[in-house]
VOBAVEX-166766 format. One record per residue (C-alpha): residue in one letter; x, y, z. Coordinates in nm, 3 decimals, m for minus. Layout:
REC:a:X:Y:Z
...
END
This chain:
REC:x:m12.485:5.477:0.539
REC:x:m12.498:5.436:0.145
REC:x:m12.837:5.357:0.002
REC:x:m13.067:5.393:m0.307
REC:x:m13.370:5.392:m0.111
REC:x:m13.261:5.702:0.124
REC:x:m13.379:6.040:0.041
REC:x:m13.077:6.260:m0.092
REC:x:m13.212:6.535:0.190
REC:x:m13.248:6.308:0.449
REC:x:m13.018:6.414:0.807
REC:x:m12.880:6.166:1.037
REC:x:m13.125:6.135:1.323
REC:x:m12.991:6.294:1.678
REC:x:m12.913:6.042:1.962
REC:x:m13.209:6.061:2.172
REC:x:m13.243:5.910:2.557
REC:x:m13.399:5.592:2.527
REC:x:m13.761:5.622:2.710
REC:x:m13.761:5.390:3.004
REC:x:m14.131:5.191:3.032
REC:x:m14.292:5.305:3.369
REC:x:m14.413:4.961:3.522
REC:x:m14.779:4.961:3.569
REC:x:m14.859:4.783:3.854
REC:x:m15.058:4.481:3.845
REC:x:m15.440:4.513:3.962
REC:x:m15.607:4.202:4.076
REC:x:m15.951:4.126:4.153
REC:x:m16.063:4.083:4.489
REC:x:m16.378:3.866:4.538
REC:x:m16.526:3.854:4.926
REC:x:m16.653:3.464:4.984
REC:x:m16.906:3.420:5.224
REC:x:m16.848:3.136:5.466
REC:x:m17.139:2.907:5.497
REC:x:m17.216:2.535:5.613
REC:x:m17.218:2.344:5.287
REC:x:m17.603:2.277:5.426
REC:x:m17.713:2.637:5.378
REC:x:m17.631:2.633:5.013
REC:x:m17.915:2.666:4.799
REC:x:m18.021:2.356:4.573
REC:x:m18.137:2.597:4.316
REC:x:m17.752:2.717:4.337
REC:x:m17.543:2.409:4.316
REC:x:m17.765:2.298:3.951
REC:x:m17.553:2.643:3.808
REC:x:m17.303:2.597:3.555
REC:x:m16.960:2.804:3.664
REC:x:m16.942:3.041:3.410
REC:x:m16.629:3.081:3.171
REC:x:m16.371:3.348:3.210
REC:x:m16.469:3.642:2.997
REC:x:m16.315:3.622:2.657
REC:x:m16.194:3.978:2.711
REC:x:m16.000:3.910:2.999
REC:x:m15.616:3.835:2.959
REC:x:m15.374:3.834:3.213
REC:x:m15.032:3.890:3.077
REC:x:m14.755:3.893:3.335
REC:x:m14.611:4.247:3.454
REC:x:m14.243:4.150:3.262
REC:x:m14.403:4.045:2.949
REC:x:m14.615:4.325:2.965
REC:x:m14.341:4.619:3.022
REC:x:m14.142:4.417:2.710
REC:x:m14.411:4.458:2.493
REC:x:m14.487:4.827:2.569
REC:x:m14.083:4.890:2.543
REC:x:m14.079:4.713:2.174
REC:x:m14.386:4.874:2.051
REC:x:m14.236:5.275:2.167
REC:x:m13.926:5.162:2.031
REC:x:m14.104:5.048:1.700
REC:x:m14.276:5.399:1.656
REC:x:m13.966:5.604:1.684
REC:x:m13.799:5.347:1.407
REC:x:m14.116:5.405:1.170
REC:x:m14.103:5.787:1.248
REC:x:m13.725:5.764:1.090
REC:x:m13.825:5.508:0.835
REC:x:m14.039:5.769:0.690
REC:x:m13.790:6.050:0.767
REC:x:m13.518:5.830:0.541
REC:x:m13.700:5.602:0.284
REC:x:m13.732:5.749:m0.097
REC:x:m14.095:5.617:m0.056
REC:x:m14.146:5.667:m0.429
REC:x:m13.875:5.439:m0.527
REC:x:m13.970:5.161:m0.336
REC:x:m14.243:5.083:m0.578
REC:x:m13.939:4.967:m0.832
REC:x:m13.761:4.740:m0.516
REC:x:m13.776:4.391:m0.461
REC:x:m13.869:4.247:m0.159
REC:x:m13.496:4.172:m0.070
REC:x:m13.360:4.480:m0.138
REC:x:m13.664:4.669:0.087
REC:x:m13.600:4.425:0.364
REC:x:m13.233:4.488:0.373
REC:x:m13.323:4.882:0.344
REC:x:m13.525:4.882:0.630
REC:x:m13.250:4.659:0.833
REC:x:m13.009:4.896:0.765
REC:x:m13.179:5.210:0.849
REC:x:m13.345:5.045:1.154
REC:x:m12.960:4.887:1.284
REC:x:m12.835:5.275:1.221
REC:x:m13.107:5.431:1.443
REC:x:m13.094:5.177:1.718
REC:x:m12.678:5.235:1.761
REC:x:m12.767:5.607:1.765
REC:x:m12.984:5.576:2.003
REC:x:m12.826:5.310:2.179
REC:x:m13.087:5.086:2.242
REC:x:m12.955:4.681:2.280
REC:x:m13.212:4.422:2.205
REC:x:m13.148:4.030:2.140
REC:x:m13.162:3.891:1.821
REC:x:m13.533:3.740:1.852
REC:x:m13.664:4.135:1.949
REC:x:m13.459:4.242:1.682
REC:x:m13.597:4.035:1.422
REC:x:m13.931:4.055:1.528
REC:x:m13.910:4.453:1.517
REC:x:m13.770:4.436:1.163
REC:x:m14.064:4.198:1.039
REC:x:m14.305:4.476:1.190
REC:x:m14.119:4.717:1.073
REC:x:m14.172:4.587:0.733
REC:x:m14.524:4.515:0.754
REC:x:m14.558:4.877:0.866
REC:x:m14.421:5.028:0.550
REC:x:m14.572:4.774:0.314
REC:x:m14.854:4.583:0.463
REC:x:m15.097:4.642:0.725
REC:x:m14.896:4.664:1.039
REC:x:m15.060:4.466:1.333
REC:x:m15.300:4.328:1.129
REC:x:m15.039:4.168:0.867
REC:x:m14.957:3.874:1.108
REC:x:m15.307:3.781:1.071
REC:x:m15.441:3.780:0.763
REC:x:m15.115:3.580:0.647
REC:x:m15.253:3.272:0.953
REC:x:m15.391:3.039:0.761
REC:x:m15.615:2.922:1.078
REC:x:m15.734:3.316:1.150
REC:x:m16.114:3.331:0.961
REC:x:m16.196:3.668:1.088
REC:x:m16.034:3.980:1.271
REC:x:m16.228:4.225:1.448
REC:x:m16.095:4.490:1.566
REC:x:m16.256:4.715:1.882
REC:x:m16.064:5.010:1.888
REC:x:m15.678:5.011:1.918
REC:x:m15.628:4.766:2.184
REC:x:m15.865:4.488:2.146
REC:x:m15.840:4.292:1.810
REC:x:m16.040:3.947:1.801
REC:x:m16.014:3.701:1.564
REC:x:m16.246:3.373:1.493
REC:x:m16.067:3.036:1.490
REC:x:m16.254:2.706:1.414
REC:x:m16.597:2.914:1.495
REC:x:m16.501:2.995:1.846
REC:x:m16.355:3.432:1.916
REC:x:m16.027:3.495:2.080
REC:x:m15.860:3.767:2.206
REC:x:m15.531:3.821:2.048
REC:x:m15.211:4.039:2.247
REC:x:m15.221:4.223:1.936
REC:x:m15.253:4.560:1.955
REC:x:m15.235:4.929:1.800
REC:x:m14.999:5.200:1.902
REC:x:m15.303:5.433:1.982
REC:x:m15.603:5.522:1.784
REC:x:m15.413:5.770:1.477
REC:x:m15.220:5.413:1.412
REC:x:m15.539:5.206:1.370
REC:x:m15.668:5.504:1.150
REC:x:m15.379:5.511:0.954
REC:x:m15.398:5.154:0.858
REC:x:m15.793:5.162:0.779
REC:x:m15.718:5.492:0.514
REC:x:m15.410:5.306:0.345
REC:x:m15.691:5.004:0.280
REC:x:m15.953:5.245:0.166
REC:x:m15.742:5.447:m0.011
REC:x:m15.568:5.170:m0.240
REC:x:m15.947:5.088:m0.361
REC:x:m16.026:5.431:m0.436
REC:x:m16.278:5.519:m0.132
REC:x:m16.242:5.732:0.181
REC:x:m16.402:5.708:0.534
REC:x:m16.346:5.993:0.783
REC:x:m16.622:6.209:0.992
REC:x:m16.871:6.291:0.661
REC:x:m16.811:5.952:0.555
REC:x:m16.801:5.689:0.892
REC:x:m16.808:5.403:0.768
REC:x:m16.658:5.198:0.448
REC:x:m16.694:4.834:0.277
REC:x:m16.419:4.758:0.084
REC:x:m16.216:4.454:m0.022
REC:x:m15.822:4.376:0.040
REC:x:m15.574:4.303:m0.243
REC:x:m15.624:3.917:m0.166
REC:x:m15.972:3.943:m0.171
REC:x:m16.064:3.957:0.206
REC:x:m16.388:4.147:0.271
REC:x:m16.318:4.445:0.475
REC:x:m16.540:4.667:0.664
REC:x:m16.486:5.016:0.886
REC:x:m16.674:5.255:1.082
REC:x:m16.480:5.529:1.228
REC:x:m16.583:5.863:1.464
REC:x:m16.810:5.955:1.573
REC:x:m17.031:5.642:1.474
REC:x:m16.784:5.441:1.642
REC:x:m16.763:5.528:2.014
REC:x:m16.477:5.367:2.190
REC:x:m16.252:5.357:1.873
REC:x:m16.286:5.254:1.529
REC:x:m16.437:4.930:1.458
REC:x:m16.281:4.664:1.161
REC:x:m16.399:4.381:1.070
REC:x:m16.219:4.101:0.821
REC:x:m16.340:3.857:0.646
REC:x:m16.062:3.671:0.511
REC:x:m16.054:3.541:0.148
REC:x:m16.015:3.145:0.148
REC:x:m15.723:3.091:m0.105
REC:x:m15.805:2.684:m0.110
REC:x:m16.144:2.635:m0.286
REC:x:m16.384:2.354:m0.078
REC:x:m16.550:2.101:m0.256
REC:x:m16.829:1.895:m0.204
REC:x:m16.577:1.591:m0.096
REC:x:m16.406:1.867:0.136
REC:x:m16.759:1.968:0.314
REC:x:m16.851:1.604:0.314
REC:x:m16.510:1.529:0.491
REC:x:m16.529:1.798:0.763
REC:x:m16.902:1.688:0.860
REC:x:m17.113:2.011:0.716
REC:x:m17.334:1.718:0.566
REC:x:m17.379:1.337:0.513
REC:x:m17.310:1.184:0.159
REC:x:m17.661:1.131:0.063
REC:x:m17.692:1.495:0.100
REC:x:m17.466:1.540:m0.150
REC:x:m17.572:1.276:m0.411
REC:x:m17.896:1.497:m0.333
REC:x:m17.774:1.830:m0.466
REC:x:m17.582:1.709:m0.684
REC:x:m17.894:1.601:m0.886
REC:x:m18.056:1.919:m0.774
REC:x:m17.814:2.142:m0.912
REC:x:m17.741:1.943:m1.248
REC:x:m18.148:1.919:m1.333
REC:x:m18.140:2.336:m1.275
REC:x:m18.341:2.374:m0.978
REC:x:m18.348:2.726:m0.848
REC:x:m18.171:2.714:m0.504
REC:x:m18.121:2.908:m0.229
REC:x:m17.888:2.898:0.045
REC:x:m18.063:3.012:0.344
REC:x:m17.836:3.140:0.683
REC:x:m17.719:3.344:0.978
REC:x:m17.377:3.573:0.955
REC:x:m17.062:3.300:0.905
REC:x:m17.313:3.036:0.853
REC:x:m17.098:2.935:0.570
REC:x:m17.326:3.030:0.313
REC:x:m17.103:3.164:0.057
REC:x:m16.917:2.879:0.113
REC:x:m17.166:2.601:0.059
REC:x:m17.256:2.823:m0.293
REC:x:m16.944:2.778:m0.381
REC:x:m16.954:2.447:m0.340
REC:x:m17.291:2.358:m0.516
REC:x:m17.168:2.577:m0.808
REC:x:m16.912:2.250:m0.897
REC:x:m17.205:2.012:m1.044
REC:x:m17.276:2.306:m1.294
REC:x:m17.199:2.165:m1.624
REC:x:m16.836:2.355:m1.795
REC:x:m17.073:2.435:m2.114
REC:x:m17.284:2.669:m1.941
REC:x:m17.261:3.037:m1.890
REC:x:m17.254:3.180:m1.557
REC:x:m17.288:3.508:m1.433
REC:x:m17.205:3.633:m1.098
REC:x:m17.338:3.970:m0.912
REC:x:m17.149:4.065:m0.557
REC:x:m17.145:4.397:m0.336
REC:x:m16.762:4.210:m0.280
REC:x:m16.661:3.921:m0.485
REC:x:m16.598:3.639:m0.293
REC:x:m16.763:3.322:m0.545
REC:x:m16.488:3.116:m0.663
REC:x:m16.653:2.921:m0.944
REC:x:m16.478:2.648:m1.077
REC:x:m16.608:2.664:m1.476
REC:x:m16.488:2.789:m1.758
REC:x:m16.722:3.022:m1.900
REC:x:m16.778:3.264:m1.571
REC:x:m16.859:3.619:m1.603
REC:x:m16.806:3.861:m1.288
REC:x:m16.990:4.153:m1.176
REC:x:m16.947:4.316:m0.832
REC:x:m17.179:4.649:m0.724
REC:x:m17.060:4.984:m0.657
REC:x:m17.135:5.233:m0.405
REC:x:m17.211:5.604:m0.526
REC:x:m16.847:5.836:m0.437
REC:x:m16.797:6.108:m0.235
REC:x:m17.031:6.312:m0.420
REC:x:m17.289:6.100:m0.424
REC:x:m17.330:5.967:m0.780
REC:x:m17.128:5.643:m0.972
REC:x:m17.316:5.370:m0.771
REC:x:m17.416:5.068:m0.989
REC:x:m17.664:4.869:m0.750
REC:x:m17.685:4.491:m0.778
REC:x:m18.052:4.537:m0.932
REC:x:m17.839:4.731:m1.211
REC:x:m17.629:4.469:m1.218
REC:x:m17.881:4.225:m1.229
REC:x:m18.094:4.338:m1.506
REC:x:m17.829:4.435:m1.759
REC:x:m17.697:4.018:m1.664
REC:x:m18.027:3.970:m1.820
REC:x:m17.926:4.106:m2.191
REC:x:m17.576:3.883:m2.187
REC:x:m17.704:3.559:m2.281
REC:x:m17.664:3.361:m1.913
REC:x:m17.766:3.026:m1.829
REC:x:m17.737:3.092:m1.534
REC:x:m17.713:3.397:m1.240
REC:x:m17.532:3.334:m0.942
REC:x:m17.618:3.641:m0.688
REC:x:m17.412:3.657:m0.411
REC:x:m17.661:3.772:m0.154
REC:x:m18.034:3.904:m0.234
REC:x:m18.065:4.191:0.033
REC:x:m18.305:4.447:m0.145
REC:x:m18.467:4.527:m0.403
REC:x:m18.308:4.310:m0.691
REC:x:m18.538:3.996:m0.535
REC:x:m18.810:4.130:m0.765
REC:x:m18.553:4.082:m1.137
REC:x:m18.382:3.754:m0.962
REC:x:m18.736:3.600:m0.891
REC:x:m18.804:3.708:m1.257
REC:x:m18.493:3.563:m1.389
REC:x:m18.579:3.228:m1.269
REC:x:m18.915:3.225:m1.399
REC:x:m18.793:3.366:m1.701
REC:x:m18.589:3.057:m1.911
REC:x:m18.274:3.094:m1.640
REC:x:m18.361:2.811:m1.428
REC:x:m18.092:2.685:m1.180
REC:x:m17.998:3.023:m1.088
REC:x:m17.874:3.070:m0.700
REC:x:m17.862:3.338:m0.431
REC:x:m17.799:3.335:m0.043
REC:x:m18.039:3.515:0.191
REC:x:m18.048:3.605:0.579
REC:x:m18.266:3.371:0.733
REC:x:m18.318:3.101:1.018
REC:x:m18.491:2.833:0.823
REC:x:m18.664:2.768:0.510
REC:x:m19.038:2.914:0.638
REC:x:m18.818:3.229:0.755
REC:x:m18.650:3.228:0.421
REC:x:m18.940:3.269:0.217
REC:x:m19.101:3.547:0.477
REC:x:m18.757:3.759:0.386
REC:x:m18.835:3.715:0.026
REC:x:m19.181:3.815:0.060
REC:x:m19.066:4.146:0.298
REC:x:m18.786:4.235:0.047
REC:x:m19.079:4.260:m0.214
REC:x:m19.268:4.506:0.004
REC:x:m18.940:4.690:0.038
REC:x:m18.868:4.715:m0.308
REC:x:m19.227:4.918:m0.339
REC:x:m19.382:4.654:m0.536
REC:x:m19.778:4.634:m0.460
REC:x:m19.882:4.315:m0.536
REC:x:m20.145:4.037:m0.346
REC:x:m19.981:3.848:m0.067
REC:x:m20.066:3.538:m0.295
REC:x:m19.979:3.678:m0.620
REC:x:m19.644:3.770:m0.414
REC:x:m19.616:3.397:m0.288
REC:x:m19.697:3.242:m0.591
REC:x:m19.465:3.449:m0.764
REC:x:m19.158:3.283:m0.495
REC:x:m19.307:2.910:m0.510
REC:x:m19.281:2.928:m0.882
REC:x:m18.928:3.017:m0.900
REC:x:m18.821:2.895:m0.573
REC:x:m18.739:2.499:m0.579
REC:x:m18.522:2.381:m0.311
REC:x:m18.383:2.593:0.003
REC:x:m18.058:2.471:0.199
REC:x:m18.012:2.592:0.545
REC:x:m17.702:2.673:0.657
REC:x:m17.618:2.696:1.023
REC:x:m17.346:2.773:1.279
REC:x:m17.401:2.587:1.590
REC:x:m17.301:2.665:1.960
REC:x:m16.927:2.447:1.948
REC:x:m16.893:2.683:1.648
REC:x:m16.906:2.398:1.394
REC:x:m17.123:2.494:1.054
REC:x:m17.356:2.229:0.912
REC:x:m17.678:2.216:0.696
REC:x:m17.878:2.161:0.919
REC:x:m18.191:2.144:0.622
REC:x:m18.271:2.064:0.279
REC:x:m18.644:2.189:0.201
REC:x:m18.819:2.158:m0.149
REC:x:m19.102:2.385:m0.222
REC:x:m19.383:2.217:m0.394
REC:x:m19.631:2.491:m0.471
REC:x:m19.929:2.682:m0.318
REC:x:m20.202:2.547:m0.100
REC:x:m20.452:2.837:m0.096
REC:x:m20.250:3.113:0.036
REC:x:m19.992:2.918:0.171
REC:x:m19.674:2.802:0.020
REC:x:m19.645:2.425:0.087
REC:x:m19.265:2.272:0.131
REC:x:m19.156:1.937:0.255
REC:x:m18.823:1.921:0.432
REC:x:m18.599:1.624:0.298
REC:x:m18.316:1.646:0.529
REC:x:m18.196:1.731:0.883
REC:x:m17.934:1.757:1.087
REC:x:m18.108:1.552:1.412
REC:x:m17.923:1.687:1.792
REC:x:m17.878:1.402:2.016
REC:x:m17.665:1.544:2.255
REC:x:m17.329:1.775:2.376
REC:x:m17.022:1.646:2.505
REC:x:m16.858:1.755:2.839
REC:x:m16.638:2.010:2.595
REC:x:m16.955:2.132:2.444
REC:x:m16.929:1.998:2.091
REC:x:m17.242:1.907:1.946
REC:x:m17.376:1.577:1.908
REC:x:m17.599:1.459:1.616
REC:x:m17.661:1.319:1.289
REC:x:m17.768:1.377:0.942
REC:x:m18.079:1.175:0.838
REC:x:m18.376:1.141:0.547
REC:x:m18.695:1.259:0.677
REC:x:m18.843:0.979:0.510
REC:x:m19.054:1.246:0.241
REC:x:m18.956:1.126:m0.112
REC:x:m18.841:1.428:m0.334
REC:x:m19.120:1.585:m0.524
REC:x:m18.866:1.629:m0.818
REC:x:m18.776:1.235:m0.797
REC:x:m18.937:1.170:m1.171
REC:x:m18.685:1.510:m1.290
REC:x:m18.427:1.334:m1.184
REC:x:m18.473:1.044:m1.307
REC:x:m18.546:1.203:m1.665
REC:x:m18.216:1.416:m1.672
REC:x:m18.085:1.045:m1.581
REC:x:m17.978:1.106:m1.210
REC:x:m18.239:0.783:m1.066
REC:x:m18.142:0.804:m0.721
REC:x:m18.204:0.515:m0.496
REC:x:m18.501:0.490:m0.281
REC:x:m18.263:0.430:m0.004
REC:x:m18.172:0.762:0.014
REC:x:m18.446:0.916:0.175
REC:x:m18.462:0.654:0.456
REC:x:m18.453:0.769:0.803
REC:x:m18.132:0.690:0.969
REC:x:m18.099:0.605:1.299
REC:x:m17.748:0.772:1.338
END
């Protein structure tokens, strides 16, 4: 076989007896009932919900099973001789035709030597994963290019997870053995310039489409290495979008967008795929286009939809332990560039004390997320990221410090049918004594769940007028008293 792509040194592989797949045979569960009168069964019993299957367990048929383990030997010998016959350092100059077709042909010339006969829907499914082998991520590829996969989570080579529409599911995706799964976490690493292997465990990196990617390897990581992905929206969600989908009411909305356009300091309050990054993203469209925005990340993930947007992301030190750039560093040379305002991605340390200082300081409507339950849990974090950071200060000079800079906290939640609202908007109003006083001026009121388990409820005023009505009305947003009406759903 003629090719540009083959190395000029490169032998015709041997015909090699095609492995036969020993049939495992299937175990099933055996569960011992107890026969009893249906009078001797408890009360306390019957008022027990059957539990759901475990999301762990498949059960894939014995056939199915054997096919799959047959494919996937068959698809490590054809990568072995992939990388036996491919010029690897010309296929940075090759189109993706011309690799395709390479990889056909090489893969067609092996399986005739080796006489292995598949049908034409193996075949071309072996070719695709042969592909995504040499140039993409190999298991994982099929993923991260489903639009309806959020995030993949990988528990060692042969359990991969991924989260669709809030809910996990356990995908028959698998790695060859632990060495493939390893290989495929160094070729991310590696194309963004870090490493991760026994001095170094674990890794946080981010993928050519912007994904957020994270890996902790042996001997941190016990029963194989653990990935997790946090794929990289490609559409951008507006308001209207989140509005649409139910995340809040339209009253909410009119709501921020007057809190955002008057420069209130906000921050978006949450648990872990809450949707907080998400919701900043979408506040960040009422910013006027005139003003200047800067934006500090460990990974960037803000899409901001203005002109004038400047983009920092943090670095950690390298293997020798210097080069890091922290997001305080970040953060206070943002300072000295002239912003209007400073989006930070996620306040986690020490750079509270210069982003609590930058909206005191002439750079009001400023925003950051934080890890927190709700708004009186949000401003505890602030307050124990201050100790952290070494600063001694009062307790009150500490909280009047937050309820000066502080205006307005939006809570982001992911509930139990996996659906994310905001579930509160809080305004702080200032100090009471020692105390930081807020009034909450929207909820997300639970009425019910449905036999499926999705959550019932509505969005509704709490009835508290805003305590920045008279701001709004100045900067000419007069919002109708109507608004902050309880609704009855």
């Amino acid at each position: 076989m003629f090719s540009r792509y083959k190395k000029a040194d490169a032998k015709p592989s041997a015909a090699v007896a095609q492995k036969a797949a020993a049939p495992q045979q299937p175990t099933t569960k055996t569960e011992s009932q107890a026969s009893a009168p249906a009078a001797a069964v408890d009360a306390k019993k019957v008022m027990r919900r059957p539990m759901a299957q475990a999301a762990g367990e498949v059960v894939a048929g014995d056939k199915e099973r054997r096919r799959k383990e047959r494919l996937g030997e068959i698809k490590l010998e054809l990568h072995r001789e992939l990388l036996d016959n491919l010029n690897l350092a010309a296929l940075d100059k090759a189109s993706e035709r011309e690799l395709r077709a390479e990889i056909t042909a090489i893969a067609t010339e092996v399986l005739q030597e080796k006489a292995i006969v598949l049908n034409r829907e193996e075949r071309s499914t072996l070719f695709q994963e042969l592909y995504d082998e040499v140039t993409g991520l190999g298991p994982l590829e099929t993923l991260l290019q489903d639009e309806t996969v959020n995030d993949i989570l990988v528990n060692g080579p042969k359990q991969i997870f991924v989260e669709r529409a809030g809910k996990l599911e356990l995908t028959d995706i698998v790695f060859k053995d632990e060495r493939h799964l390893l290989r495929i976490i160094d070729k991310i690493v590696s194309a963004v310039g870090r490493r991760v292997d026994e001095s170094n465990p674990y890794v946080d990196a981010r993928l050519a489409d912007g994904s957020r990617f994270n890996a902790m390897v042996s001997p941190i990581a016990v029963d194989g290495s653990l990935v997790s992905i946090r794929k990289f929206k490609k559409d951008k969600l507006g308001i209207d979008d989140l509005v649409r989908f139910g995340a809040f009411s339209e009253e909410m909305a009119a709501y921020l967008q007057a809190a955002v356009a008057t420069r209130l300091n906000v921050i978006v309050s949450g648990g872990t795929g809450s949707g907080k990054t998400t919701t900043l993203n979408a506040l960040s469209s009422f910013i006027d286009n005139a003003e200047r925005i800067l934006t500090i990340e460990d990974t960037a993930e803000l899409q901001l939809q203005q002109t004038h947007v400047g983009r920092m992301e943090s670095r950690p030190p390298n293997v020798e332990g210097k080069g890091e750039v922290s997001p305080r560093d970040c953060l206070k040379n943002a300072l000295r560039m002239r912003p209007d305002r400073i989006i930070v991605g996620e306040t986690r340390g020490e750079e509270v004390i210069d982003m609590l200082q930058a909206m005191n300081t002439g750079h009001d409507g400023s925003m950051t997320t934080i890890h927190a339950n709700n708004a009186r849990d949000g401003i505890s974090r602030l307050e124990n990221m201050i100790a952290m950071a070494g600063i001694e200060m009062p307790i009150k000079a500490v909280r009047s410090q937050i309820s000066s800079a502080v205006n307005l906290i939006v809570q982001a939640s992911r509930l139990q049918d996996g659906s994310r609202r905001m579930t509160s908007i809080t305004e702080i109003t200032g100090m009471e004594g020692d105390v930081i006083s807020m009034q909450e001026i929207f909820r997300f009121q639970r009425t019910g769940l449905t036999p499926e388990n999705k959550i019932i409820g509505h969005f509704t005023a709490t009835g508290v007028r805003s305590h920045y009505s008279e701001r709004f009305r100045l900067w000419g947003y007069d919002l109708p008293p109507e608004i902050y009406e309880p609704s009855a759903g």
